[in-house]
VOKE-986004 format. One line per 10 residues: number of its first residue (from 1); their letters; for each residue x, y, z of C-alpha. Coordinates in Angstrom, 3 decimals. Layout:
% residues N
NUM) a) X,Y,Z; ...
END
This chain:
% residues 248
1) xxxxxxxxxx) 73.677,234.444,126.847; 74.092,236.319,129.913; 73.640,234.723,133.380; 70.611,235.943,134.421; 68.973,233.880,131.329; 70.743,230.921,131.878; 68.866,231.050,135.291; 65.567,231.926,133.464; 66.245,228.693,131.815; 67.429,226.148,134.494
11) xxxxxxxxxx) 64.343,227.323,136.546; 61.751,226.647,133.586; 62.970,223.369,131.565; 64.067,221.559,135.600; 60.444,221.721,136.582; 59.298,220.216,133.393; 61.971,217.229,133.874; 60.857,216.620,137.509; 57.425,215.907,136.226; 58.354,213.833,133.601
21) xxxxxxxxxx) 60.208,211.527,136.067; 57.364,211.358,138.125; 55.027,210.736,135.569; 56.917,207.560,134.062; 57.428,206.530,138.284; 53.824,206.580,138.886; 52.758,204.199,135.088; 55.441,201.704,136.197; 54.253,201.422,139.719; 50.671,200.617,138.321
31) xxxxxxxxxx) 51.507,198.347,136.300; 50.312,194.589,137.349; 52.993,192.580,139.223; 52.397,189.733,137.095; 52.767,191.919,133.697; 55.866,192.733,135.226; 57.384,189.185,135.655; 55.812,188.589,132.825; 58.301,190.459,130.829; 61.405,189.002,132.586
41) xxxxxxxxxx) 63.286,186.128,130.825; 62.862,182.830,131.780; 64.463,179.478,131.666; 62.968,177.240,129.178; 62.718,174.130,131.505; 62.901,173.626,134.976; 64.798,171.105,135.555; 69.041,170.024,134.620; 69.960,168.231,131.359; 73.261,167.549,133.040
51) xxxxxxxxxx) 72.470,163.543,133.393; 72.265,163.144,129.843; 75.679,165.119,129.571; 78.259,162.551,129.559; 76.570,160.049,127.387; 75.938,162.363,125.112; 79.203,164.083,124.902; 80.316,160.759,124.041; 77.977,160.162,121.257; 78.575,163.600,119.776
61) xxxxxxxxxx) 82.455,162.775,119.419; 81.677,158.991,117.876; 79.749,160.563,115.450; 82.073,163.660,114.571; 84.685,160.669,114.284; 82.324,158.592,112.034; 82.339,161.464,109.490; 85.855,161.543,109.309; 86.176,158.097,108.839; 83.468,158.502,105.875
71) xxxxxxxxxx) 85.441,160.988,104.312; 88.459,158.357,104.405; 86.381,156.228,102.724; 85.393,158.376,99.631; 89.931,158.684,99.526; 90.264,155.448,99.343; 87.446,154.472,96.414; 88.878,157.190,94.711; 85.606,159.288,94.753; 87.415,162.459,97.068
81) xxxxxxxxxx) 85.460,165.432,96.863; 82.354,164.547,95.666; 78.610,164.300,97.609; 79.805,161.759,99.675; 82.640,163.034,101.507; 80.700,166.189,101.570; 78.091,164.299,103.680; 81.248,162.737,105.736; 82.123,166.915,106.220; 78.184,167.721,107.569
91) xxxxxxxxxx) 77.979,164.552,109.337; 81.509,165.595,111.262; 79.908,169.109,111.891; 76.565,167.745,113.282; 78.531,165.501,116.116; 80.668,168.788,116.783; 77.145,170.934,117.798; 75.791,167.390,119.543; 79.105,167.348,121.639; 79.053,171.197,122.489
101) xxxxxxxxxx) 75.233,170.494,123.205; 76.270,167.761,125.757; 78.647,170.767,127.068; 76.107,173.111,127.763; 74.302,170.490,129.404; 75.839,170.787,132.639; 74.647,174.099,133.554; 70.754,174.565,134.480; 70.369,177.874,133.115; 71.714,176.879,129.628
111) xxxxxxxxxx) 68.827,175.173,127.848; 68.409,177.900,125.245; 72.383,176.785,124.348; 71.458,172.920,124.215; 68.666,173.900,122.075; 70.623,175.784,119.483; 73.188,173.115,119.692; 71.123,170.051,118.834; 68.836,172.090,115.918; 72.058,173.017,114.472
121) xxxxxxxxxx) 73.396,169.377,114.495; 69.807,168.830,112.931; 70.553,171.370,109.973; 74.052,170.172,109.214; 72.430,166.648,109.136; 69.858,167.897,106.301; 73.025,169.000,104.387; 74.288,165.922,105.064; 71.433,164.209,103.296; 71.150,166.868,100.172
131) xxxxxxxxxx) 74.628,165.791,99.675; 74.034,162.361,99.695; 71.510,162.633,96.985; 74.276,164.492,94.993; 76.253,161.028,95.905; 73.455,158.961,94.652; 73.824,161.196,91.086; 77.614,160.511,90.792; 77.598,156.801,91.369; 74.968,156.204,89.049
141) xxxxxxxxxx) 76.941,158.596,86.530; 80.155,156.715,86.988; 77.895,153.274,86.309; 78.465,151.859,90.128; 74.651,151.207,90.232; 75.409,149.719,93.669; 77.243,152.664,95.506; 73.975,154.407,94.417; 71.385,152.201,96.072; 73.504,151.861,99.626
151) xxxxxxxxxx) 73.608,155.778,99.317; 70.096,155.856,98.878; 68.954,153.400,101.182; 70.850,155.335,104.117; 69.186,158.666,103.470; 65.462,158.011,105.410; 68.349,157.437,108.637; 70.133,160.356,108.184; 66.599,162.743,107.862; 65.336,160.456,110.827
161) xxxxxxxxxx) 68.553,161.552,112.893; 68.139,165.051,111.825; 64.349,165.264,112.813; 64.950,163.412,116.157; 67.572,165.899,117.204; 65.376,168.913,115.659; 62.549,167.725,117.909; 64.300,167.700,121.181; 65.760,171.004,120.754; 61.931,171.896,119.855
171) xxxxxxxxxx) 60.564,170.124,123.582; 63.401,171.613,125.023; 62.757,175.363,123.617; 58.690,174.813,124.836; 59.583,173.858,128.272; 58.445,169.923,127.700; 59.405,167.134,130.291; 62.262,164.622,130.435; 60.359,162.101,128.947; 59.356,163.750,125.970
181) xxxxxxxxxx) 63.184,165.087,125.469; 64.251,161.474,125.898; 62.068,159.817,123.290; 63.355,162.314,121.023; 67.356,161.448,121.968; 66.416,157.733,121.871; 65.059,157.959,118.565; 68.247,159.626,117.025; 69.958,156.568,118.807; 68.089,154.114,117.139
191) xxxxxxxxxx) 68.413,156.360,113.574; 72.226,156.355,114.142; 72.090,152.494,114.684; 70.730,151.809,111.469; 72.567,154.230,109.779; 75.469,152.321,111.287; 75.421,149.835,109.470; 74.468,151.338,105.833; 77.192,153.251,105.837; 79.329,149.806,105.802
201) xxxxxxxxxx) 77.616,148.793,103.296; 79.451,151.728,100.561; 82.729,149.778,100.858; 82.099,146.749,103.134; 85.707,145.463,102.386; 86.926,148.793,103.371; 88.881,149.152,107.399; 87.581,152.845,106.897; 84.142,151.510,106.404; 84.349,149.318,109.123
211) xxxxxxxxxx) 85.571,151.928,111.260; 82.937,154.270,110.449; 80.345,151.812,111.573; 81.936,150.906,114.584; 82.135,154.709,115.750; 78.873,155.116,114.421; 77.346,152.278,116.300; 78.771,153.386,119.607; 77.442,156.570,118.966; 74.058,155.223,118.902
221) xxxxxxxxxx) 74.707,153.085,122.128; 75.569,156.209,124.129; 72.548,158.393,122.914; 70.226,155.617,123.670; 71.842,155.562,127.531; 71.490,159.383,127.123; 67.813,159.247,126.842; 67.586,157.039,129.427; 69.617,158.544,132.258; 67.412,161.546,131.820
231) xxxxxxxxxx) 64.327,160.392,132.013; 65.767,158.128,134.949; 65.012,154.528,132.815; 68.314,153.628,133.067; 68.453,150.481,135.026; 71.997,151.779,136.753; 74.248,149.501,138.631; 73.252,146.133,140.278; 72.509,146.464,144.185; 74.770,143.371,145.792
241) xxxxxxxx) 73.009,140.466,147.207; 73.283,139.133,150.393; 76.581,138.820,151.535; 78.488,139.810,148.301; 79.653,143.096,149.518; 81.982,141.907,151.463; 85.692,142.141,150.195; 88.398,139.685,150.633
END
């Protein structure tokens, strides 16, 4: 192509260009301001999670530790790798995404985290509970009639648990308020407390049991204070009285 085209060229397809540019300048600048903003991400709530954050953090690491000390259990009634320490596995998983929940909870912006965190401690929960049926199965195959009806009896607190925690990552996604967010946390609390002490009940004679329940039960304690320091419930520390400020 000689240069004299490649001029031709440059002078007919720049011209075209320029009014294309202008053309897309002139539809964005009519478009409505509030279209506009419309479009632009937003956080999901307006206001911090972060005084929830260290109770919760605590209760996500009692429970991780309760699952482990489940899965102990299951080694030492001689039932390893079955439903049961299978639950002990999901139920170890669930207080990982609670804890790394309670992480994200310390940054404003993060609520979209918190709410991916908790739903998937809410999924690994409903594993949790399929494999507990699965536990119900065995015991009743291997004749311990008994195992079967604790298992059973602890699976409505597991589901309740895993529904609580799905729920507050729901009012969390839809922008709800603190208090609505709490009641969902201090549910799970009081689920956790009664699954507390059913899981004792699979080997009651058992230190692993005991443990379990123990870790399990504090668990419950700090997601309850959870709920309540963010919806500002909690009754905090005592103001002194009269002269009992005074040291020495």
């Amino acid at each position: 192509i000689t240069t004299a085209k490649r001029y031709l060229m440059l002078t007919m397809i720049v011209p075209i260009l320029l009014l294309q540019a202008a053309t897309s300048a002139a539809f964005i600048s009519h478009v409505p301001i509030a279209s506009q903003q419309a479009n632009r991400p937003t956080n999901m709530i307006s206001f911090s999670l972060r005084p929830a954050a260290g109770e919760m953090m605590n209760s996500g690491k009692a429970f991780a530790r309760s699952g482990e000390f489940l899965i102990d259990v299951t080694t030492e009634i001689d039932i390893y790798g079955g439903g049961l320490s299978a639950a002990g596995a999901a139920i170890r998983n669930s207080g990982d995404c609670i804890a790394q929940a309670a992480a994200s909870c310390r940054f404003k912006t993060a609520g979209e985290l918190v709410c991916n965190e908790l739903r998937e401690g809410s999924t690994c929960l409903i594993e949790a509970a399929t494999k507990l049926e699965d536990a119900v199965k065995e015991a009743k195959a291997n004749n311990n009639e008994l195992l079967g009806e604790m298992i059973e009896d602890s699976i409505p607190s597991v589901n309740g648990i895993s529904s609580s925690l799905e729920k507050a990552g729901k009012a969390i996604m839809q922008g709800k308020g603190e208090k609505v967010i709490g009641e969902n946390l201090l549910k799970c609390g009081e689920y956790m407390d009664n699954f507390s002490r059913q899981v004792k009940s699979y080997a009651p004679d058992l230190e692993e049991s005991k443990n379990a329940e123990q870790r399990m039960t504090f668990a419950a304690d700090c997601m309850r204070k959870a709920a309540l320091n963010l919806t500002g419930d909690s009754p905090g520390p005592k103001k002194p009285v009269g002269k009992s400020w005074i040291k020495g």
